[in-house]
C-alpha positions as CSV (number, residue, x, y, z in Angstrom):
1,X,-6.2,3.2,26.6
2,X,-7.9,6.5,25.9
3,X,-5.3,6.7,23.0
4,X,-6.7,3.0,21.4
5,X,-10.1,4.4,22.0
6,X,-10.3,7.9,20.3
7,X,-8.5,6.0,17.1
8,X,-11.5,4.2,16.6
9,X,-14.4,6.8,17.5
10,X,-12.7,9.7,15.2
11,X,-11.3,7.4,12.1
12,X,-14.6,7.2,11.1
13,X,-15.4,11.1,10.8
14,X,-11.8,11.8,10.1
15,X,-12.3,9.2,6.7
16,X,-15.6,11.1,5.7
17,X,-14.4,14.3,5.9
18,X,-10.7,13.5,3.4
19,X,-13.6,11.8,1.0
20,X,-15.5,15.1,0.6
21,X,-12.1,16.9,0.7
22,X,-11.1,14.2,-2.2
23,X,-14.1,14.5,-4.2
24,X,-14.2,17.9,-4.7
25,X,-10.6,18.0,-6.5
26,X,-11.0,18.2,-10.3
27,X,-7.7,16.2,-11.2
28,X,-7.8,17.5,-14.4
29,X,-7.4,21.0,-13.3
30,X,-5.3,20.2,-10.1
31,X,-1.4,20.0,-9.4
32,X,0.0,17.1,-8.4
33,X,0.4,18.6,-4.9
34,X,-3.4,19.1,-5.0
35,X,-4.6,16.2,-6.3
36,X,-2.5,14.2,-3.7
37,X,-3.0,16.5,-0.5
38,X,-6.0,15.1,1.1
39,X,-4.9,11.0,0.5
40,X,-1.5,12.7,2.6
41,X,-3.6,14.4,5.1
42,X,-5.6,11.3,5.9
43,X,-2.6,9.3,6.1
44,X,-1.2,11.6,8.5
45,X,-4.0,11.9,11.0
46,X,-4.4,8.6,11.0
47,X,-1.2,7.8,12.0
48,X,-1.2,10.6,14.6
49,X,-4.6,9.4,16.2
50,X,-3.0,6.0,16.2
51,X,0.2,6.7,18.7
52,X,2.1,3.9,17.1
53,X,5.6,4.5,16.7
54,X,7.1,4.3,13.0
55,X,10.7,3.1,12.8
56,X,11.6,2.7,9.1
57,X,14.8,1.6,6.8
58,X,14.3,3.7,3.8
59,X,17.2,2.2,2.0
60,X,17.8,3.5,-1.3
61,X,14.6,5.0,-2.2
62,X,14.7,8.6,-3.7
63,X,11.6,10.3,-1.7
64,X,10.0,11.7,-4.6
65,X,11.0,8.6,-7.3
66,X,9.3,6.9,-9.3
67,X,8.4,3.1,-8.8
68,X,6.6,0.5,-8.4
69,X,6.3,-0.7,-4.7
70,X,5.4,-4.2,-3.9
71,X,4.9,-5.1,-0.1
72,X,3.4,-7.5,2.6
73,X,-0.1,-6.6,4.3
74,X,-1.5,-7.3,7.0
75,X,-3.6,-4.9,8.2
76,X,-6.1,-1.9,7.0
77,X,-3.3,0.5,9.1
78,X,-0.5,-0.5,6.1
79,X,-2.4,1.8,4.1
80,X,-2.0,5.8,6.3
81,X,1.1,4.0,7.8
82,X,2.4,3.9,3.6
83,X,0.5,7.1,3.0
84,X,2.9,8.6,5.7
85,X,6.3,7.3,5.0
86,X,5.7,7.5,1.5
87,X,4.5,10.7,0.8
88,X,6.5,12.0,-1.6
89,X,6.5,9.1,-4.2
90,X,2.9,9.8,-5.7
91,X,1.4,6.8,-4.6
92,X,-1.8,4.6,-5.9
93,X,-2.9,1.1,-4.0
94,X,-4.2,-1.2,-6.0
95,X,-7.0,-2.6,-4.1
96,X,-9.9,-4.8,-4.0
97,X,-13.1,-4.2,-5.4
98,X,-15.1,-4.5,-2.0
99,X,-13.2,-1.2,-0.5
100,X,-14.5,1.1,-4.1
101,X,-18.4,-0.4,-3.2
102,X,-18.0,1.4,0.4
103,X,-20.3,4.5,0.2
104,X,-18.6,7.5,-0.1
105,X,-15.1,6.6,0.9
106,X,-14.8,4.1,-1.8
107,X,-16.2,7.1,-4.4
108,X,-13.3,8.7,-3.2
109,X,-10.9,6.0,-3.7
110,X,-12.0,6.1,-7.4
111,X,-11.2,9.6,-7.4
112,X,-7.9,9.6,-6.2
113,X,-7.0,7.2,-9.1
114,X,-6.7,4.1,-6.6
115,X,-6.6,1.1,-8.8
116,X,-10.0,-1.3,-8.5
117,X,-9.3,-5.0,-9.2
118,X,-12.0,-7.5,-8.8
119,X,-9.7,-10.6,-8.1
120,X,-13.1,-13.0,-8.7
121,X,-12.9,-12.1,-12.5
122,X,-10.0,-12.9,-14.6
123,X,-10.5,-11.1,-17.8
124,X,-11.5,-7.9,-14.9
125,X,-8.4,-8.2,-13.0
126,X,-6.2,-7.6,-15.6
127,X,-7.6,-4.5,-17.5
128,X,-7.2,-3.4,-13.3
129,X,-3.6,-4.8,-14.4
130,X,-3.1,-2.4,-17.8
131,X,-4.9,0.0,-16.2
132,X,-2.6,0.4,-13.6
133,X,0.4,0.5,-15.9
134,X,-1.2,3.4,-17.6
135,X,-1.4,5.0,-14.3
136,X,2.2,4.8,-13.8
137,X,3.3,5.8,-17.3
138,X,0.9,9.0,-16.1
139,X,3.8,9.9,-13.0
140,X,1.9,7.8,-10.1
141,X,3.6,5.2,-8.3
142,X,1.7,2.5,-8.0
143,X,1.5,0.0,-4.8
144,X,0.1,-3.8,-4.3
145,X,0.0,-6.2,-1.9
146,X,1.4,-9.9,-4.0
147,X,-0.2,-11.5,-1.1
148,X,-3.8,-10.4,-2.0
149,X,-5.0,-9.8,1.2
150,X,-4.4,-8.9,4.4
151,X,-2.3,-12.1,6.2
152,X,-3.4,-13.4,9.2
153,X,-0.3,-15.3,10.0
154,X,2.4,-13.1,10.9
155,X,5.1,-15.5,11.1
156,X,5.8,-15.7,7.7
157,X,4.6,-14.3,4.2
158,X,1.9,-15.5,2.4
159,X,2.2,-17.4,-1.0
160,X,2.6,-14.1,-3.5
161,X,0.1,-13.4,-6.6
162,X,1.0,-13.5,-10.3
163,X,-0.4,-10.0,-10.9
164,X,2.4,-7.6,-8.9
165,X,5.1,-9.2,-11.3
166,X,3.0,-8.3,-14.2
167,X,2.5,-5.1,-13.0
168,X,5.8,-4.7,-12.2
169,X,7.7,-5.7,-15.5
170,X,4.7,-4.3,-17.9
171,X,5.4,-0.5,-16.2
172,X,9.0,-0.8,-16.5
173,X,9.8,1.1,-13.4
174,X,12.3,0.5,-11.0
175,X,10.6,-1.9,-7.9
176,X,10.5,-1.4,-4.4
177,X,10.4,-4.2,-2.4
178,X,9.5,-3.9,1.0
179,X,8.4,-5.4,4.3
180,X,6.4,-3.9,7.2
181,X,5.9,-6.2,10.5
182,X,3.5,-5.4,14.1
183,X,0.8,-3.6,11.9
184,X,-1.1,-6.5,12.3
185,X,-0.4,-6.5,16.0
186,X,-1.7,-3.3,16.2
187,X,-4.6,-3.6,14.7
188,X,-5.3,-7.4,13.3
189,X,-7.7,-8.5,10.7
190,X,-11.3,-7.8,11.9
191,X,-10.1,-5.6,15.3
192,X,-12.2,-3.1,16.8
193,X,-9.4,-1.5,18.9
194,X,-5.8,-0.8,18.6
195,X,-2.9,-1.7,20.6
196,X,-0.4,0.6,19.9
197,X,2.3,-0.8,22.0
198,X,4.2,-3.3,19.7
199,X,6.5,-0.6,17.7
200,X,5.7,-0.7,13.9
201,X,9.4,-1.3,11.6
202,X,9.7,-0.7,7.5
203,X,12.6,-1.7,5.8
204,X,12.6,-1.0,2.0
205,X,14.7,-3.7,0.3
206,X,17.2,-3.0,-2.2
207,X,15.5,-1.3,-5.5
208,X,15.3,-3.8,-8.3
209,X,15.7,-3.1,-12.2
210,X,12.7,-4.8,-14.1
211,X,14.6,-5.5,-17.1
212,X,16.6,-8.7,-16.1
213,X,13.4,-10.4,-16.5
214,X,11.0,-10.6,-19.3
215,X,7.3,-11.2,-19.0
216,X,7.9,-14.8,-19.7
217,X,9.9,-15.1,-16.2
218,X,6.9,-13.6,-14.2
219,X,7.1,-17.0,-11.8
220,X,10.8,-16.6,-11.9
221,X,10.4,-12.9,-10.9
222,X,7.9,-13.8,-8.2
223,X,9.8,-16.8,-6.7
224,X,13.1,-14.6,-6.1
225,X,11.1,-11.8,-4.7
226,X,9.6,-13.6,-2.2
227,X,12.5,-15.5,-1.0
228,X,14.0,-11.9,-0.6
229,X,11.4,-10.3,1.2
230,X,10.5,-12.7,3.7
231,X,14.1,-13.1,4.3
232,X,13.9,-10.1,5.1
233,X,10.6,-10.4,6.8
234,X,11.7,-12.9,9.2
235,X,15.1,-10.6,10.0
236,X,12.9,-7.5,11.0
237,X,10.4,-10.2,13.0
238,X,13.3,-10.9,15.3
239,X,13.6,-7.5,16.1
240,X,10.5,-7.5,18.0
């Protein structure tokens, strides 16, 4: 109990301290190991105040590739849990707009090279979209949530977005499908507290080469990724 309750009392000062960290990092002067410490070092603490327990599937992935991950979300701990487990792959959410408008943290996110998208504006959503690409042609990996936000019912995935396909097939990169389950258990839409009982489990799915579609087979794309991943979703559900 004292565990669920000092997660919640010291994320806050724990989040404005890695934004004054972040913001002071010049990322045209830094190393990639400096521009990226202080997104790690946040993940990590977070996950350490936390006291869940990780149990993940890395599959295939090279730990410091180069990709472009595409996951299920369900909860605002996906992002130090990914932050944590992902650490040497360089990467970027792409996120929505609300999260940049948070004072301070949300400067931060900017700074970091997080990717904005304001999902009530079309023409908006995909220069986030090219934007994005350029950010992975620049050695970040970037990562988004095809669901567009976080899913409340955790039996099953939500209906995915056309935007992660495009993503995905305009950067070229090899994709990383993956699915997390329990983080919404943990710590549901709109929670206060945690409960760090229920056991957290990542499996990364088998990478995916972009090139046996073309942007014309985006829904194509989209439909045989997400009969793959919540396949797989529902396999790593029944583990409990």
């Amino acid at each position: 109990m004292l565990r669920r309750l000092f997660f919640t009392i010291l994320l806050v000062p724990v989040t404005i301290w890695y934004s004054l960290k972040m913001l002071k990092v010049d990322p045209e002067t830094s190393t990639p190991e400096e521009y990226d410490r202080w997104g790690l070092a946040w993940g990590a603490a977070a996950v350490k105040l936390s006291g869940v327990k990780i149990e993940a599937d890395m599959g295939d992935v090279d730990p410091k590739g180069h990709y472009v991950f595409i996951g299920n979300h369900q909860s605002n701990l996906d992002i130090p849990v990914l932050f944590y487990l992902l650490k040497g792959n360089r990467i970027r959410f792409v996120a929505k707009k609300s999260l940049f408008e948070i004072p301070l943290y949300g400067k931060a996110l900017g700074h970091a090279g997080h990717i904005c998208i304001d999902r009530g504006n079309r023409r908006a959503a995909m220069q986030s979209l090219n934007d994005a690409v350029e950010t992975a042609k620049a050695g970040i990996s970037p990562l988004i949530f095809p669901e567009g936000t976080r899913n409340l019912d955790l039996s099953k995935l939500m209906d995915f977005k056309i935007g992660a396909m495009i993503l995905a097939l305009k950067a070229g990169l090899p994709v990383v499908p993956f699915v997390m389950t329990n983080t919404g258990r943990v710590m549901g839409k709109g929670d206060f507290f945690i409960d760090n009982r229920p056991v957290v489990r990542f499996k990364a799915l088998p990478v995916i080469d972009p090139a046996q579609y073309t942007l014309k087979e985006r829904e194509r794309f989209k439909d045989d990724l997400y009969d793959m991943m919540n396949a797989a979703y529902q396999e790593l559900l029944a583990k409990g």
